[in-house]
VODO-632807 format. One line per 5 residues: number of its first residue (from 1); their letters; for each residue y, z negated, x of C-alpha. Coordinates in Angstrom, 3 decimals. Each point is the difference from the previous one (the first is absolute). Layout:
REM VODO-632807
NUM) a) Y:Z:X ~ ...
END
This chain:
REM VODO-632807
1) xxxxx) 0.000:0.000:0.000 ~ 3.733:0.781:1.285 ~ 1.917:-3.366:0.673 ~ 2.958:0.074:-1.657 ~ 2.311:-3.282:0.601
6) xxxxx) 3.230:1.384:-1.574 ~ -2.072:-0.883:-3.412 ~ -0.815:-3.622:0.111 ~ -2.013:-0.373:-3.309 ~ -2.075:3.803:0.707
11) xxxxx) -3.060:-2.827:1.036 ~ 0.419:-1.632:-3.167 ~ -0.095:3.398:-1.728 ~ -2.818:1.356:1.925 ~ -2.017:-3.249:-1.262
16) xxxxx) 0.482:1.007:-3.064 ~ -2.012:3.327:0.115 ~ -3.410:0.844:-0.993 ~ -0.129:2.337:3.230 ~ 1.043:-3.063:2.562
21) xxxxx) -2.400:-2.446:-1.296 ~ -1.980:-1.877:2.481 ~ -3.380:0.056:-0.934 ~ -1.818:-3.844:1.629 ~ -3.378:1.208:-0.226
26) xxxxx) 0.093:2.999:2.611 ~ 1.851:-2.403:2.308 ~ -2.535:0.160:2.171 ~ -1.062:3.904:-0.292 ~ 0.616:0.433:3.778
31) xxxxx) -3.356:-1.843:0.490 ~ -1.954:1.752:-2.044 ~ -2.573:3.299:1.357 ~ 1.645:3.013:-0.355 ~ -2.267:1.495:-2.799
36) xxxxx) 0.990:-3.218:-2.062 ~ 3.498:0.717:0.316 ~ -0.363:3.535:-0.918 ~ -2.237:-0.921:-2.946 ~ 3.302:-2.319:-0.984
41) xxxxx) 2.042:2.718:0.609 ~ -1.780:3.116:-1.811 ~ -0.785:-3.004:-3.307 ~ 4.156:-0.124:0.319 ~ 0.487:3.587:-0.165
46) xxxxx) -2.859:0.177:-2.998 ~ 2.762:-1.862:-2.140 ~ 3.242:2.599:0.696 ~ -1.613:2.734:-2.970 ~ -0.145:-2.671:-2.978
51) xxxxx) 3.160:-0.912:1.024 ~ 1.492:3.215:0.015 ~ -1.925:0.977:-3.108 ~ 2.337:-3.207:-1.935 ~ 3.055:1.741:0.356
56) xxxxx) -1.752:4.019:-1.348 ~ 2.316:-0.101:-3.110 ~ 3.141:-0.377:2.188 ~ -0.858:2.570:2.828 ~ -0.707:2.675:-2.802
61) xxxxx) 3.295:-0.663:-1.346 ~ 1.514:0.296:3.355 ~ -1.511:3.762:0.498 ~ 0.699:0.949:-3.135 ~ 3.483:-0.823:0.375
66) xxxxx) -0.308:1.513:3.804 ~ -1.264:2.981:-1.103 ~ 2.291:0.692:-3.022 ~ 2.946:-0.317:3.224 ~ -1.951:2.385:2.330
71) xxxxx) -0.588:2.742:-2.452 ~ 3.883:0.151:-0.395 ~ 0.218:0.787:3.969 ~ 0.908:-4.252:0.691 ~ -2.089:-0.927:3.217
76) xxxxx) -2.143:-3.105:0.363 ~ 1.612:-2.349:2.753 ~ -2.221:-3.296:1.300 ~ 2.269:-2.854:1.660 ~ -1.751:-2.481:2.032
81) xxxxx) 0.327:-2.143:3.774 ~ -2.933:-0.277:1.956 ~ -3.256:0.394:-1.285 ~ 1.013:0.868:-3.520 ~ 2.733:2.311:1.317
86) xxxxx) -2.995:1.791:2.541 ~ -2.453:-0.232:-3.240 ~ 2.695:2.391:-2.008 ~ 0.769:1.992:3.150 ~ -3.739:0.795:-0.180
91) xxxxx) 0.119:1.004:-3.222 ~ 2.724:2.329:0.183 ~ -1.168:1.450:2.859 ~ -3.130:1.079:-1.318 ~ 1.155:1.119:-3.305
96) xxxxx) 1.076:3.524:1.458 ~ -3.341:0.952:1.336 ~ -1.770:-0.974:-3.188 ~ 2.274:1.201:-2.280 ~ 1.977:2.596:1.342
101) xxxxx) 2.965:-2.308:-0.544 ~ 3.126:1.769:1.230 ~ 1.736:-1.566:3.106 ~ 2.378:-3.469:-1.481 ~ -2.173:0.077:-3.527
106) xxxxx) -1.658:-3.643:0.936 ~ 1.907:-1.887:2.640 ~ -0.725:-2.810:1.940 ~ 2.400:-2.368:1.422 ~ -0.666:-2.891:2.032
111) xxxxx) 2.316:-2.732:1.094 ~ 1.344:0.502:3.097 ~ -0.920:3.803:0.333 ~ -2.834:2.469:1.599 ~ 0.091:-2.722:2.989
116) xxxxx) -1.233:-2.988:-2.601 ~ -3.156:2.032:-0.636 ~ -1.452:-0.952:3.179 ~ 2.483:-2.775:1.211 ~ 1.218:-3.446:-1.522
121) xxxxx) 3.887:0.792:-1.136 ~ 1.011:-3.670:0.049 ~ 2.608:-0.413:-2.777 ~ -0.469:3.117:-1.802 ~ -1.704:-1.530:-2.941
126) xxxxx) 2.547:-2.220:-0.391 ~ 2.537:2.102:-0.643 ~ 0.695:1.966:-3.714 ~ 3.266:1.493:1.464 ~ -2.687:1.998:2.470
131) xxxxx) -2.083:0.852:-3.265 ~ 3.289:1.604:-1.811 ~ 1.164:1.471:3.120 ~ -3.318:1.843:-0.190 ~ 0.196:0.869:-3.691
136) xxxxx) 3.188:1.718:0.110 ~ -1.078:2.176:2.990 ~ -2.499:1.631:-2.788 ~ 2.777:0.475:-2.061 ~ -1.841:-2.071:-2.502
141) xxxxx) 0.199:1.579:-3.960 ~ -1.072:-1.367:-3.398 ~ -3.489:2.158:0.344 ~ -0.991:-1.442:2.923 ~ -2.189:-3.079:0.385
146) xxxxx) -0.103:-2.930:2.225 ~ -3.140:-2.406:0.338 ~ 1.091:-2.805:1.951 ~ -3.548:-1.360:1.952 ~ -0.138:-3.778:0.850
151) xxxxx) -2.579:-2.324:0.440 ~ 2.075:-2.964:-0.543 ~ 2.080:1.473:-2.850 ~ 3.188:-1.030:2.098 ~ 0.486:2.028:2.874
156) xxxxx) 3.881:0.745:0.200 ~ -0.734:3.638:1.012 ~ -2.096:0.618:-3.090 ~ 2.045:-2.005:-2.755 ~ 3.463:1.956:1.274
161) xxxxx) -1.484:2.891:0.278 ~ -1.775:-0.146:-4.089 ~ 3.941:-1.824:-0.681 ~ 1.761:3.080:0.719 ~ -2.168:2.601:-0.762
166) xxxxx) 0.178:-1.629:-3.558 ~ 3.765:-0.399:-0.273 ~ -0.482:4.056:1.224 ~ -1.772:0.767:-3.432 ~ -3.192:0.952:1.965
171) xxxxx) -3.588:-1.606:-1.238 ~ -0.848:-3.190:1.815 ~ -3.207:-1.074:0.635 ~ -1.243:-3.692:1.443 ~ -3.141:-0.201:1.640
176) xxxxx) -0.742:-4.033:1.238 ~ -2.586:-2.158:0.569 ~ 1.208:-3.420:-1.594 ~ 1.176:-0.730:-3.337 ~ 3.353:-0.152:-1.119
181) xxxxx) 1.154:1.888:3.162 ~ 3.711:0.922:0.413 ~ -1.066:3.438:0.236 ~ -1.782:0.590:-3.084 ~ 2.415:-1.471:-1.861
186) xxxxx) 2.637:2.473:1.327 ~ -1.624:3.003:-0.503 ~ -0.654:1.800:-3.478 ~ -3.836:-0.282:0.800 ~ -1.069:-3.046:1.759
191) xxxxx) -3.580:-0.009:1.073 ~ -1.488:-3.489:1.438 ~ -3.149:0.329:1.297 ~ -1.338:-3.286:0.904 ~ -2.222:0.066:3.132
196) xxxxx) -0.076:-3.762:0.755 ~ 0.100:-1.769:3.307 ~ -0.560:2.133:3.332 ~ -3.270:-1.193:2.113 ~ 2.683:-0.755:2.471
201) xxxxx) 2.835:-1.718:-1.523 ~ 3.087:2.851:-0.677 ~ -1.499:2.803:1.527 ~ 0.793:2.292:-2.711 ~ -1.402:3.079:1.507
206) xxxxx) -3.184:-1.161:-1.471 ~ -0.779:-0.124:-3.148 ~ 3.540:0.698:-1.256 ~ 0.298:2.786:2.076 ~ -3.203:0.992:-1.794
211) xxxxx) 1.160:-0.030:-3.285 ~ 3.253:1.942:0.838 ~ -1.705:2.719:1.502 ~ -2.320:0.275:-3.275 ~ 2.673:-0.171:-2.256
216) xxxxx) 2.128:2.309:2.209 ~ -3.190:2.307:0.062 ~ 0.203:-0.066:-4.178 ~ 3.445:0.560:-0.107 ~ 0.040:3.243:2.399
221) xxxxx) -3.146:1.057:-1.226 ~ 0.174:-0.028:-4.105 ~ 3.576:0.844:0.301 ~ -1.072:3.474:1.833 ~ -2.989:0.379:-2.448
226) xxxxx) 2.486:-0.422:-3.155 ~ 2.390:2.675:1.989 ~ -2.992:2.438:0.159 ~ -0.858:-0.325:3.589 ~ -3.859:0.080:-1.092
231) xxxxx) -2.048:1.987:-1.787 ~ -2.650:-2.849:-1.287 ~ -0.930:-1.914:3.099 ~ 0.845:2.882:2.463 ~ 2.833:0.098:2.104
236) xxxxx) 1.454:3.561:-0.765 ~ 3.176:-0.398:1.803 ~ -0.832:-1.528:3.510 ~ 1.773:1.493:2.545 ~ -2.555:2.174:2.483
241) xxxxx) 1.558:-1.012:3.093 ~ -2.704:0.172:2.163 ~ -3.992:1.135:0.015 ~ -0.889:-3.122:-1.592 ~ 2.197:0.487:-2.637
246) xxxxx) -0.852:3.775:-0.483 ~ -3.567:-0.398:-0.183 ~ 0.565:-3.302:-2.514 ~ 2.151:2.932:-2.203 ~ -2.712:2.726:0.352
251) xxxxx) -2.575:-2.712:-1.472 ~ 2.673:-1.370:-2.782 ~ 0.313:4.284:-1.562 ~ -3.780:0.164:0.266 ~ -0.316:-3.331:-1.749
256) xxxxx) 2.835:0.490:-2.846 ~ -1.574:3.804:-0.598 ~ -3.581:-0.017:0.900 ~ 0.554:3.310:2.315 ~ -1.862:1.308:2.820
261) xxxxx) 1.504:-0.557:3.324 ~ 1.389:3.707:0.625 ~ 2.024:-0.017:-3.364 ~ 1.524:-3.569:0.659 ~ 1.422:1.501:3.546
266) xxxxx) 1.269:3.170:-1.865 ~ 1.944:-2.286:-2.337 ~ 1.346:-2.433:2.722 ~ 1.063:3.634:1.996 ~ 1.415:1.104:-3.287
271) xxxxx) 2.204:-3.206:-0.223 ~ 0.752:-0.930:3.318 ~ -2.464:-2.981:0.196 ~ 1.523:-1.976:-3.428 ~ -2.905:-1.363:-1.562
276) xxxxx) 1.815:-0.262:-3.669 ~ 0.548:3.626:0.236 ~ -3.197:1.663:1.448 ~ -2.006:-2.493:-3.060 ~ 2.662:1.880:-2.244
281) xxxxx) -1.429:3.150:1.135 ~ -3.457:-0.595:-0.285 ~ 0.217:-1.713:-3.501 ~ 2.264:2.107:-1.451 ~ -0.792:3.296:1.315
286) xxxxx) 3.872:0.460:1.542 ~ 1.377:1.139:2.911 ~ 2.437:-2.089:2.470 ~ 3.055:0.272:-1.058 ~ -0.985:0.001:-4.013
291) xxxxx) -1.723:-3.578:1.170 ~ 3.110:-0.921:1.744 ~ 2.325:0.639:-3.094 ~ -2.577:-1.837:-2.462 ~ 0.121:-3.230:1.934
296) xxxxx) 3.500:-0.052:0.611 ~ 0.694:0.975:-4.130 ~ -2.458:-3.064:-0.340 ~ 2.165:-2.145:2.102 ~ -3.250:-0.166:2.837
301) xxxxx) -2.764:-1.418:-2.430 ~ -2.930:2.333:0.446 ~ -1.780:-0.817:-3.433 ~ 3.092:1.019:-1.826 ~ 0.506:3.179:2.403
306) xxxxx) -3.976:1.058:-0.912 ~ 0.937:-0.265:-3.740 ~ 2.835:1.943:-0.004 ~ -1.779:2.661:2.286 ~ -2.782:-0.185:-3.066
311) x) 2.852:-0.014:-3.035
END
């Protein structure tokens, strides 16, 4: 944890916290064989799901919301110091890949900067000035949205930055891991998801780290799926960026249209390698630029696109 002495009661605070709780009966876990620990450790991690599972009805109406934003052109913005700010730097990151996310669609910013992904910032979380300073260097707008990430549902860098992204008209989302957290009480959607006590007392990246990246993971992913970035369970608009990904979009045509190899490589050729559009042309019986104009009349979803190509 970061010392802070220029806030005198931030121990009494801290004692306060679900996360921070110090937990008598692994006081002595340092003693234990190393399978028993990890056995401890992997029954702790066993627990993050249910938890996560308690607080369903409020994620869903968090993506919902997201997704009504996104489909307007807003972008999806995560706000977090240390590991939560990494966890939605991750996220971000690997949203363009997957989804074929254009460059600034899902953004991740982390207290401090690039620097605080791999170094300690000291003082960055502390400070909500940073977290506006960052905001307005989007050029934040009412269709954006901003999920401030914090374990302890206080983290000055996370509560300014959901603040004034709020008082901007954007969506605000608050994604904690105590109840009654500053942070989901100033955003529009506050999500608590209650992880319990770390096997070692405050260290957050544990099993609160755990539950952010699986709620992050639902927010990303069921956002993309209600913006048409998947054709059932398929990825249809990763990115093929290298030979891994071209080969994964060779198999993901053959799989959405049940044709032979040869045809599946015409239709990629045909398309320039977008999977949406060479699964246009196989279905529909189109060429590539009649596939092109159907998705973008059907705003990118591909099961709209194949009715209209069927109307």
């Amino acid at each position: 944890m970061t010392s802070t002495p220029h806030h005198p009661d931030l121990r009494s605070q801290l004692e306060t916290l679900t996360t921070e709780a110090f937990r008598p009966e692994l006081a002595e876990i340092d003693q234990l064989p190393t399978l028993d620990i990890a056995r401890l450790m992997n029954g702790e991690d066993a627990a993050v799901p249910a938890a996560v599972a308690e607080r369903l009805p409020e994620i869903a109406a968090a993506i919902d919301a997201i997704a009504a934003r996104m489909a307007r052109g807003g972008r999806l913005v995560y706000a977090g110091a240390g590991t939560a700010g990494r966890l939605g730097v991750l996220d971000a990151s690997e949203c363009p890949p997957t989804f074929n996310t254009a460059p600034g669609q899902v953004v991740g910013l982390i207290a401090g900067g690039p620097d605080a992904m791999v170094t300690s910032i000291e003082g960055a979380e502390d400070s909500p000035e940073l977290a506006r300073a960052d905001l307005d260097a989007l050029g934040l707008t009412a269709d954006d949205t901003v999920v401030g990430v914090s374990a302890s549902g206080r983290t000055p860098y996370a509560v300014g930055a959901v603040e004034h992204a709020r008082s901007l008209g954007a969506l605000t989302v608050g994604l904690a891991c105590n109840r009654d957290s500053v942070l989901a009480a100033a955003a529009e959607h506050g999500i608590e998801v209650v992880s319990g006590p770390e096997l070692l007392t405050g260290s957050t990246r544990l099993k609160a780290g755990t539950a952010q990246k699986l709620v992050l993971n639902m927010l990303s992913t069921i956002t993309m799926i209600r913006l048409g970035k998947t054709y059932g369970n398929l990825m249809v608009d990763v990115r093929a960026s290298n030979e891994k990904l071209r080969a994964r979009s060779r198999r993901i045509v053959a799989l959405a249209t049940g044709a032979a190899d040869d045809a599946v490589e015409r239709a990629l050729t045909a398309t320039d390698g977008e999977v949406k559009h060479a699964i246009l042309v196989l279905l529909a019986d189109v060429d590539g630029p009649t596939a092109a104009r159907l998705l973008t009349e059907s705003g990118g979803h591909l099961r709209t696109a194949l009715t209209a190509a069927h109307d």
